[in-house]
C-alpha positions in Angstrom: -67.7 -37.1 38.7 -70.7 -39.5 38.3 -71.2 -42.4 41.2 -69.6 -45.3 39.3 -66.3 -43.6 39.6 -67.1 -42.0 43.5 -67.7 -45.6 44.1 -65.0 -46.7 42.3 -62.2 -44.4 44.1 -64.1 -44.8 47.5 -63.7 -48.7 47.6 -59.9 -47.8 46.4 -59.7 -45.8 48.9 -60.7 -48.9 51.2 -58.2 -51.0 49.7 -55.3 -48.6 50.7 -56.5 -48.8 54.1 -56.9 -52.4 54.6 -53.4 -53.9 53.8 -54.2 -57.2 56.0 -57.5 -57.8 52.8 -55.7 -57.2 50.0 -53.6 -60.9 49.9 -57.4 -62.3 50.0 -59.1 -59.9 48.0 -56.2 -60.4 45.4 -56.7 -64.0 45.6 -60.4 -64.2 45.8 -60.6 -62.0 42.7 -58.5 -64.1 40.4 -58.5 -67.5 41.1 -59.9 -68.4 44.2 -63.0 -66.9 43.7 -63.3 -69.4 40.6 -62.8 -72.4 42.6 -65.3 -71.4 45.3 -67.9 -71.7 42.2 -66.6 -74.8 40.9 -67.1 -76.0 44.1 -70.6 -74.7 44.5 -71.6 -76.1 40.7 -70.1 -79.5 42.5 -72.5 -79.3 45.3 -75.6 -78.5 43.1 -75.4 -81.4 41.1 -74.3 -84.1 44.4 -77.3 -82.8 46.0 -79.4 -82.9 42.8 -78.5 -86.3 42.0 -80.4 -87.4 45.6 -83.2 -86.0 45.5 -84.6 -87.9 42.3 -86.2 -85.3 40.8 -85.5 -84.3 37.1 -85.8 -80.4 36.7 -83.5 -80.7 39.7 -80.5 -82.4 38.5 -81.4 -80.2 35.0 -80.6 -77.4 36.5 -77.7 -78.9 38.2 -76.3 -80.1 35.1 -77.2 -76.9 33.3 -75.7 -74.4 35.3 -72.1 -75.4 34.2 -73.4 -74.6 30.0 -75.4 -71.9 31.3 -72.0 -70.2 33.0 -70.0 -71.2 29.5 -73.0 -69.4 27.4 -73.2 -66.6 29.0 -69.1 -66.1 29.3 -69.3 -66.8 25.3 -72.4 -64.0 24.9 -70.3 -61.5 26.5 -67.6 -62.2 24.3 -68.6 -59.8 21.6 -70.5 -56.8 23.7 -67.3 -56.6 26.2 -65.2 -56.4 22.5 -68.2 -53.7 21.4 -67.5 -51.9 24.3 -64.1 -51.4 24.7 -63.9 -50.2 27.6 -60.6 -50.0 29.4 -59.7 -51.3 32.8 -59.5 -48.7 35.9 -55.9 -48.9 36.4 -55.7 -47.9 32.7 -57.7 -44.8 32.5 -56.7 -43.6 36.4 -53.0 -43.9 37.1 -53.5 -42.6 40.6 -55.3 -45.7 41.9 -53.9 -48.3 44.2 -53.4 -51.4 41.4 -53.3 -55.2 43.2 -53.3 -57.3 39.3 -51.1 -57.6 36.9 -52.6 -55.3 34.1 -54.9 -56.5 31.6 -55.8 -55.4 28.2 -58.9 -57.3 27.6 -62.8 -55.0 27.9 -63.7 -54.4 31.2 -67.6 -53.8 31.2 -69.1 -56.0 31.2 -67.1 -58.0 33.9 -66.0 -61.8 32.6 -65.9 -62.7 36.9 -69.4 -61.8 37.6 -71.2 -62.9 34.4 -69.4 -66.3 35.6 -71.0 -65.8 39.0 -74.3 -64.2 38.0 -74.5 -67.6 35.6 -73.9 -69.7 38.4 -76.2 -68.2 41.1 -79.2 -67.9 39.2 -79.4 -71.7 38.2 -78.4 -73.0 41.6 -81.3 -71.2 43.2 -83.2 -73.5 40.8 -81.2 -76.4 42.8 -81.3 -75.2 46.4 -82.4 -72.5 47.7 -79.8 -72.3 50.5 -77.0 -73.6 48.0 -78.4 -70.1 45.7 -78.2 -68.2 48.6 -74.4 -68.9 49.2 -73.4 -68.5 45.4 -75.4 -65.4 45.9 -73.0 -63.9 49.1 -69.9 -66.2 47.0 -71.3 -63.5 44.1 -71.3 -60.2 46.1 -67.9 -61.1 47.4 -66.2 -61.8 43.9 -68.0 -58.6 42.5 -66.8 -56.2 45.5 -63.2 -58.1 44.9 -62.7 -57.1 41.1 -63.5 -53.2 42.3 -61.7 -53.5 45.3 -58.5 -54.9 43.1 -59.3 -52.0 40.5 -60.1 -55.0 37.5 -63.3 -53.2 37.1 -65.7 -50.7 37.8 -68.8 -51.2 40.2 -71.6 -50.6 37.3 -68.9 -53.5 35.5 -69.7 -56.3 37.8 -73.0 -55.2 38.8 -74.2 -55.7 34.7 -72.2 -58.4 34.6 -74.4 -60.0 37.4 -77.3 -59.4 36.2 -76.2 -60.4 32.5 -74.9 -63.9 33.7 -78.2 -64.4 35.5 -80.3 -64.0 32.6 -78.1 -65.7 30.3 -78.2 -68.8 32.3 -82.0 -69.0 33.5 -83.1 -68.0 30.0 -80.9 -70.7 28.2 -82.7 -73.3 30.8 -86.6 -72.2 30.0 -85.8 -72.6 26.6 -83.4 -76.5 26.6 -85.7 -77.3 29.7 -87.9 -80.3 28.1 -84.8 -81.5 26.2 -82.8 -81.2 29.3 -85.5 -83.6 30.4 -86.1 -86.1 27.8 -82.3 -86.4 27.7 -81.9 -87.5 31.1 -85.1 -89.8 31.1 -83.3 -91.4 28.1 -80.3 -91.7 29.9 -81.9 -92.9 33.5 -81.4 -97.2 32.6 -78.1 -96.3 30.4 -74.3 -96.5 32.2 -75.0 -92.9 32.9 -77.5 -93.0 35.6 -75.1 -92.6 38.7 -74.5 -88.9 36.9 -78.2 -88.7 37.2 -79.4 -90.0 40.7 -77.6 -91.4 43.7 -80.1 -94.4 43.6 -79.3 -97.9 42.7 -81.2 -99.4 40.0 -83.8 -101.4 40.9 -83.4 -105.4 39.9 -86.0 -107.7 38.5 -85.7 -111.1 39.5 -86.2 -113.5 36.8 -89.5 -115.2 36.5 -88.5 -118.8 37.3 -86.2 -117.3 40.1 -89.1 -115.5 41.7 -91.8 -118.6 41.5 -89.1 -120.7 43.6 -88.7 -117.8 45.9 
């Protein structure tokens, strides 16, 4: 028995003994766990939008295409993989979810969070570091519920991450000239937190 499925039955085993976590856990894993990252993407682009600095709200505004990309990439490698869910393959196992169908590996939930971490450490670093323990939580969840298998979430992670930051490098500068364009436009208040500065007319600012 290799360590992904040690792990696997040894955080099951957890979940039998913890009946008071598994109405969180359950939760946590399918949709709470989703609105704790809208949230955070929420937070990344108020905080972004007053600071006035560009790459910031970028990133900020990024990070929800970044999430969608890399959920859309893994699209056609979970479908290559096939691999079936826990519950599916072990019968044996304590089973929270309703049963799914869909590829396991690698795991939708934590390329979702691995997206979303790695571009709002490009926002705040303290905001990165909560998505980062949000991340943990939501990968240890979907094991913990038997959705997935620990080397499942953990690729899915690190797939999400690189998705996401590599998508930015490369739309960066039009990221940029976009919202440059878009500063003096209806659009700034998506963009900064600052009021636009007036000019006062010539003849208005010789009486003055």
């Amino acid at each position: 028995m290799n360590i992904n499925i040690q792990l696997l039955f040894t955080i099951n085993a957890l979940a039998r003994s913890t009946p008071w976590l598994q109405p969180f856990m359950v939760i946590y894993a399918t949709v709470g766990g989703l609105v704790i990252f809208a949230e955070l993407m929420f937070i990344g682009w108020w905080i972004a939008r007053k600071r006035e600095h560009l790459p910031t709200v970028a990133a900020a505004l990024w990070t929800p295409l970044g999430m969608m990309l890399a959920l859309g990439i893994n699209q056609p490698i979970a479908a290559a993989f096939a691999e079936r869910r826990p519950y599916l393959v072990y019968t044996n196992i304590l089973t929270l979810t309703e049963h799914s169908w869909a590829s396991g590996f690698p795991s939708d939930h934590a390329v979702l969070a691995g997206a979303v971490t790695a571009t709002l450490f490009l926002v705040s670093r303290p905001l990165g570091w909560c998505a980062a323990l949000a991340a943990a939580i939501m990968a240890f969840a979907r094991v913990y519920v038997a959705e997935a298998y620990p080397v499942d979430v953990l690729v899915g992670l690190g797939l999400g991450a690189a998705v996401s930051l590599i998508g930015y490098l490369l739309v960066r500068r039009v990221l940029l000239r976009l919202l440059s364009m878009a500063d003096p436009t209806i659009f700034r208040p998506l963009i900064t937190a600052t009021p636009r500065k007036t000019t006062l007319p010539d003849s208005v600012a010789r009486v003055a």
